[in-house]
C-alpha positions as a printed Julia matrix, in Angstrom:
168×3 Matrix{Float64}:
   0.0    0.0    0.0
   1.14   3.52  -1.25
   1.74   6.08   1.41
   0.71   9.16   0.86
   2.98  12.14   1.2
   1.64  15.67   2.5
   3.59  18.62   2.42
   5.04  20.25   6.37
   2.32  22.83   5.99
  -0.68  20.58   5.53
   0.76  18.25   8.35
   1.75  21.48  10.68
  -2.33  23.07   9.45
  -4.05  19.29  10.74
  -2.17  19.32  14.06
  -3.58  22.6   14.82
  -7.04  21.9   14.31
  -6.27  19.24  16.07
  -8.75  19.65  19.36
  -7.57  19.8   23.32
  -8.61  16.32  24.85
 -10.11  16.41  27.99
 -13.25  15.39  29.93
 -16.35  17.64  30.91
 -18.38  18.15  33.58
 -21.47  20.33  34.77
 -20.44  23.33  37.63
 -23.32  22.83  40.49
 -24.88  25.9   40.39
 -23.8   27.75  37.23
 -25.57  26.5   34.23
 -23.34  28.5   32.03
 -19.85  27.24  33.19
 -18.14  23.61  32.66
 -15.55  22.57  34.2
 -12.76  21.19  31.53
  -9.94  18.52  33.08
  -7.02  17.92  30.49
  -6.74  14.42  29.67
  -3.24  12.38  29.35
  -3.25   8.78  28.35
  -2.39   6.24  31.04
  -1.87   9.05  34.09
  -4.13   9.54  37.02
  -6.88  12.4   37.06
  -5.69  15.85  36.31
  -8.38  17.6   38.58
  -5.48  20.23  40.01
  -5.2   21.13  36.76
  -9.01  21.25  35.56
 -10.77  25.12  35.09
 -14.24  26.41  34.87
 -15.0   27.98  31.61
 -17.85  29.31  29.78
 -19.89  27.04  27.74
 -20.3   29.32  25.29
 -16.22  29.25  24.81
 -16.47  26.17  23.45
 -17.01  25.24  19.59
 -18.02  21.56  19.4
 -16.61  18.67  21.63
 -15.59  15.47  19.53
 -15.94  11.88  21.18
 -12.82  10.24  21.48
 -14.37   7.03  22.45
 -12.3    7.16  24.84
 -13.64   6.69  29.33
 -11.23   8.18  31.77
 -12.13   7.4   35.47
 -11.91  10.13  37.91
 -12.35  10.89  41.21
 -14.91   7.48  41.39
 -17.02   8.86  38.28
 -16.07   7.76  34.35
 -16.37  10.46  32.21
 -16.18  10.43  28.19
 -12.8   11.56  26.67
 -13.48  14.31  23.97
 -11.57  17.01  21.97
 -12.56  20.32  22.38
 -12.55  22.85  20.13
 -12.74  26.69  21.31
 -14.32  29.54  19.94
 -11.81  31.75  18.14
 -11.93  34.9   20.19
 -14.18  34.09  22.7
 -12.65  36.17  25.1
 -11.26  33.8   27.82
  -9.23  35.78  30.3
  -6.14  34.11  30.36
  -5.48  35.58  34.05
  -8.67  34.39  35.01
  -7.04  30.93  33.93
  -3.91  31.58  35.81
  -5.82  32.47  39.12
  -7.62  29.0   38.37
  -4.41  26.92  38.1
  -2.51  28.4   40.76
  -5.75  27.95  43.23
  -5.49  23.96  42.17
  -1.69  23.89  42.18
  -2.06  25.0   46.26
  -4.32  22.41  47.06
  -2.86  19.99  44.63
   0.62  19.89  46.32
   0.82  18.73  49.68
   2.75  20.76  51.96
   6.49  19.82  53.62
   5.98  17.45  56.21
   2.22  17.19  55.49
   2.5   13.52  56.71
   4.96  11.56  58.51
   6.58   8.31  57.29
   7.97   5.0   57.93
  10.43   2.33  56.51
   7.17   0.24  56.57
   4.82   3.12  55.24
   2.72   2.3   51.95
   4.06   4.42  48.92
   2.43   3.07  45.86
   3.03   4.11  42.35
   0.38   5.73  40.85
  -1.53   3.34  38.5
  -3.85   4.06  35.85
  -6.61   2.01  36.92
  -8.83   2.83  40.49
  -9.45  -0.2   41.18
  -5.59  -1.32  41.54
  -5.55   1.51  43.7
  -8.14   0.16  46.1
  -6.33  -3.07  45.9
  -3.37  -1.61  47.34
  -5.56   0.35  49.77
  -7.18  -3.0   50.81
  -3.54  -4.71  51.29
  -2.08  -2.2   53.09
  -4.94  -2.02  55.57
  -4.67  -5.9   56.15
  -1.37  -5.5   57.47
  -1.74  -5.72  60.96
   0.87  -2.91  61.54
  -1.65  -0.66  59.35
  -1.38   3.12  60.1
  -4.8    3.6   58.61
  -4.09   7.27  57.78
  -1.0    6.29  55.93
  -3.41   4.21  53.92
  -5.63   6.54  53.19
  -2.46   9.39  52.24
  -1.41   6.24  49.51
  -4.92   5.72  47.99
  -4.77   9.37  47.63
  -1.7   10.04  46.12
  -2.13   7.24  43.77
  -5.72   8.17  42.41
  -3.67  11.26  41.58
  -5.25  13.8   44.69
  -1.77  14.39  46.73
  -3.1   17.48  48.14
  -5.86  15.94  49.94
  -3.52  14.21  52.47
  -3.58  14.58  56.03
  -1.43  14.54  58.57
  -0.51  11.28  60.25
   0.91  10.67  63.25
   2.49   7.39  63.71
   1.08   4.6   65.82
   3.45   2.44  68.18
């Protein structure tokens, strides 16, 4: 089968209409807003780095037919395509990420570890995640807050940790 050839422009054109991917949801309470969270294959959910936005900023939404799960719900993958001037403030949009990035990264010392503390790699999946929850709380050594900090951290929500003390 013949390849065919396209010149750098048409390839550099097509990967700018190429749309954002990300998944959607409704803002409680403001019917004119959605909240957008960027999407990236085979990582945990990127709610610290999801923003409210008009709906009206957006163009059309593509299926991906793509499901990400996040934060216990599954939401449809799209591209999204914005409105060419719709006016988005970008320091609106900085205001919003630097609000998530605070409560996104946990602060120094926010909890306190052990040799035998549970420090999982995030996985892409929730319900690995919950299988390492559920092993680490059968140990009977279990520091059920350190548990807790893990399943966290690897459902990709670091900032919602707590403090732990340790138990002797």
């Amino acid at each position: 089968m013949k390849k065919e050839s396209i010149s750098v422009e048409q390839l550099l054109q097509s990967q700018a209409e190429q749309g954002f991917r990300a998944t959607l949801e409704i803002v409680e309470n403001q019917k004119d807003q959605i909240k957008i969270t960027p999407f990236l294959s085979g990582h945990a959910c990127q709610c610290s780095m999801s923003i409210k936005l008009p709906k009206a900023s957006i163009e059309s939404v593509t299926p991906t037919g793509e499901t990400h799960l996040c934060c216990g719900k599954n939401f449809q993958v799209v591209e999204v395509q914005f409105k060419k001037g719709a006016g988005i403030s970008p320091q609106s949009i900085l205001e919003q990420l630097v609000a998530n990035a605070s409560h996104a990264i946990a602060p120094h010392g926010a909890a306190i570890h052990s040799e035998s503390a549970f420090h999982p790699t995030p996985p892409p999946i929730f319900g690995q995640c919950q299988a390492q929850y559920d092993r680490c709380m059968s140990n009977p050594w279990a520091n059920e807050c350190l548990c807790r900090n893990a399943l966290l951290v690897c459902t990709g929500h670091p900032g919602l940790q707590q403090r732990c003390l340790e138990r002797f």
